[in-house]
Structure formats: structure tokens, C-alpha cells
C-alpha positions as CSV (number, residue, x, y, z in Angstrom):
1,X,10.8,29.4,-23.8
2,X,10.6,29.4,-19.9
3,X,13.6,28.1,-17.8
4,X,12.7,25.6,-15.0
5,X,15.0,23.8,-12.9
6,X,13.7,20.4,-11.6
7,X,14.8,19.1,-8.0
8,X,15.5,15.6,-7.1
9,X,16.1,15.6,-3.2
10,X,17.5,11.7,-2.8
11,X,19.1,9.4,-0.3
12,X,20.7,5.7,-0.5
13,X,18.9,3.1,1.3
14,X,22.4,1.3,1.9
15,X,25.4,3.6,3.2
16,X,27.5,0.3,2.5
17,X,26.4,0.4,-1.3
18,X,26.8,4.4,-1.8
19,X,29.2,4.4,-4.0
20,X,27.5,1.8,-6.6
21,X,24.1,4.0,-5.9
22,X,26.6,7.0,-7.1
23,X,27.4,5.2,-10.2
24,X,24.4,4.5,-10.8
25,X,22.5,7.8,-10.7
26,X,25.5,9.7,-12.8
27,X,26.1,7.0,-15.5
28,X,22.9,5.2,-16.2
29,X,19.9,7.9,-14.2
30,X,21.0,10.9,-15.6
31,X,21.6,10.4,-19.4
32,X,18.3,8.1,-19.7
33,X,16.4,11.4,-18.2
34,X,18.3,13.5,-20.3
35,X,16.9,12.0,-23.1
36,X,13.7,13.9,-22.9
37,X,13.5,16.5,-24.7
38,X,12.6,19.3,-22.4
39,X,15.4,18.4,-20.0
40,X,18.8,20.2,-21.2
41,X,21.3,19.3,-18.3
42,X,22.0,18.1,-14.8
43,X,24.2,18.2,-12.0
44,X,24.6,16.6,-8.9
45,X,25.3,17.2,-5.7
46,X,26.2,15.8,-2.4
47,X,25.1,18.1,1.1
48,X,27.5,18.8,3.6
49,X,26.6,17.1,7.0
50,X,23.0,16.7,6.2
51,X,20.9,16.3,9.7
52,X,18.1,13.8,10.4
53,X,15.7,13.2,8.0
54,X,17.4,15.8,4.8
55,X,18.4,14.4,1.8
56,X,22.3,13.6,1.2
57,X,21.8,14.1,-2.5
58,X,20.6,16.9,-4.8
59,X,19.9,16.4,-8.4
60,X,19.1,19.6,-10.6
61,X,18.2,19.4,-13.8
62,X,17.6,22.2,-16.4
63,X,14.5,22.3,-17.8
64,X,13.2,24.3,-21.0
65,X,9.6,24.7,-21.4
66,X,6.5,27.0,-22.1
67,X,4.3,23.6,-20.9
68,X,5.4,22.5,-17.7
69,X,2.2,20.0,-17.1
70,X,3.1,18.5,-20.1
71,X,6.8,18.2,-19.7
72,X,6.6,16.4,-16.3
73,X,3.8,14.2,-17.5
74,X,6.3,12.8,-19.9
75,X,8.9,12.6,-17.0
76,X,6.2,10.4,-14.6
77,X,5.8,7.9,-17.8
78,X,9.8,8.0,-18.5
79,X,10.0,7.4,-15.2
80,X,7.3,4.2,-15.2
81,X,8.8,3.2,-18.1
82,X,12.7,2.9,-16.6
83,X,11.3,1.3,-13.4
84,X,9.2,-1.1,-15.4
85,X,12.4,-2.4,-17.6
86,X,14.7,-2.1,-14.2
87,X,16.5,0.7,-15.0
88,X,15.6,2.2,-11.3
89,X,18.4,1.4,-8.3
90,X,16.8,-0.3,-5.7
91,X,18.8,2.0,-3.2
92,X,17.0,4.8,-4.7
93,X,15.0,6.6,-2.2
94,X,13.2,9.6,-2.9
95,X,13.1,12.5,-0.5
96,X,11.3,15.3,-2.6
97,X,11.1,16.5,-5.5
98,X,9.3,19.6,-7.8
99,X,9.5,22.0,-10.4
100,X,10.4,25.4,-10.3
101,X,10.4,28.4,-12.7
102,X,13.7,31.0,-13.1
103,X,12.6,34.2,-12.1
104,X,15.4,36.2,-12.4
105,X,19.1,35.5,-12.8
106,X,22.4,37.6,-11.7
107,X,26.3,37.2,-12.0
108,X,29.0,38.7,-10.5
């Protein structure tokens, strides 16, 4: 099975309304995406003075897979399907996003 990790470069379109934004993603975004089957866990994180333009948020999720088409085809209609029953913050606004596949990995 291949590892993949899947990036989610995000910002809140309201400063004022972070914090609910923050719930939001951690407590309702994340557990309904890690529902699907290919995606195994997530973190989140938050950039450190990000400059004009970058992303505040980063949202990595672990992916395993030997079909990535197929696995993010189901994510595009889990994600249609959360925004259709409004289970996708307004405040959400996506920067970037993609797929990518583990090459190696080290520890200390």
C-alpha cells in the first residue's frame, strides 16, 4: 500500500471569526474527512508569520493507497456532498491543495 500525504493550504475569510473557523475545521472538517476510508489521520497546523498572499493554515492528512485517482475522486464527491448538506464553514477559503507520494522516510 503506498503512503500519500494530502495538503490543505487554507485561510479564514474573517480574522474576527478565527477561532470559530478553528473549531470548526478540528471538530466537525476533520473527523467527517476521516471517514473515508483511504484517509488514516490528520493534523493541523498554523504558520508562523505567514507573508502576503500564504496560507495561515496547513492541514495534512495521511493517506493509504495503491489508487490515488480513485481515492481523491471519492474525496471531490465527500467533499460536494458536505457542502451540499452545509457541513462546509463559510470562512473556509482554499489556498492550495494536492497529493503527494512518500518517497523515503528517516528518523533520528
Amino acid at each position: 500500500m503506498a503512503n500519500w500525504i494530502y495538503k490543505v493550504e487554507s485561510n479564514c475569510s474573517d480574522p474576527k471569526r478565527e477561532a470559530g473557523f478553528n473549531d470548526w475545521y478540528t471538530n466537525t472538517h476533520v473527523p467527517d474527512i476521516l471517514k473515508e476510508k483511504d484517509f488514516i489521520r490528520a493534523a493541523r497546523y498554523e504558520a508562523y508569520k505567514p507573508k502576503q498572499g500564504q496560507a495561515k493554515f496547513i492541514a495534512l492528512f495521511d493517506l493509504e493507497t495503491d489508487d490515488i485517482e480513485r481515492t481523491l475522486k471519492v474525496h471531490e464527491q465527500t467533499e460536494a456532498a458536505l457542502k451540499a448538506g452545509g457541513r462546509i464553514s463559510d470562512l473556509l477559503v482554499i489556498v492550495t491543495r494536492g497529493a503527494y507520494k512518500r518517497l523515503s522516510s528517516s528518523n533520528k
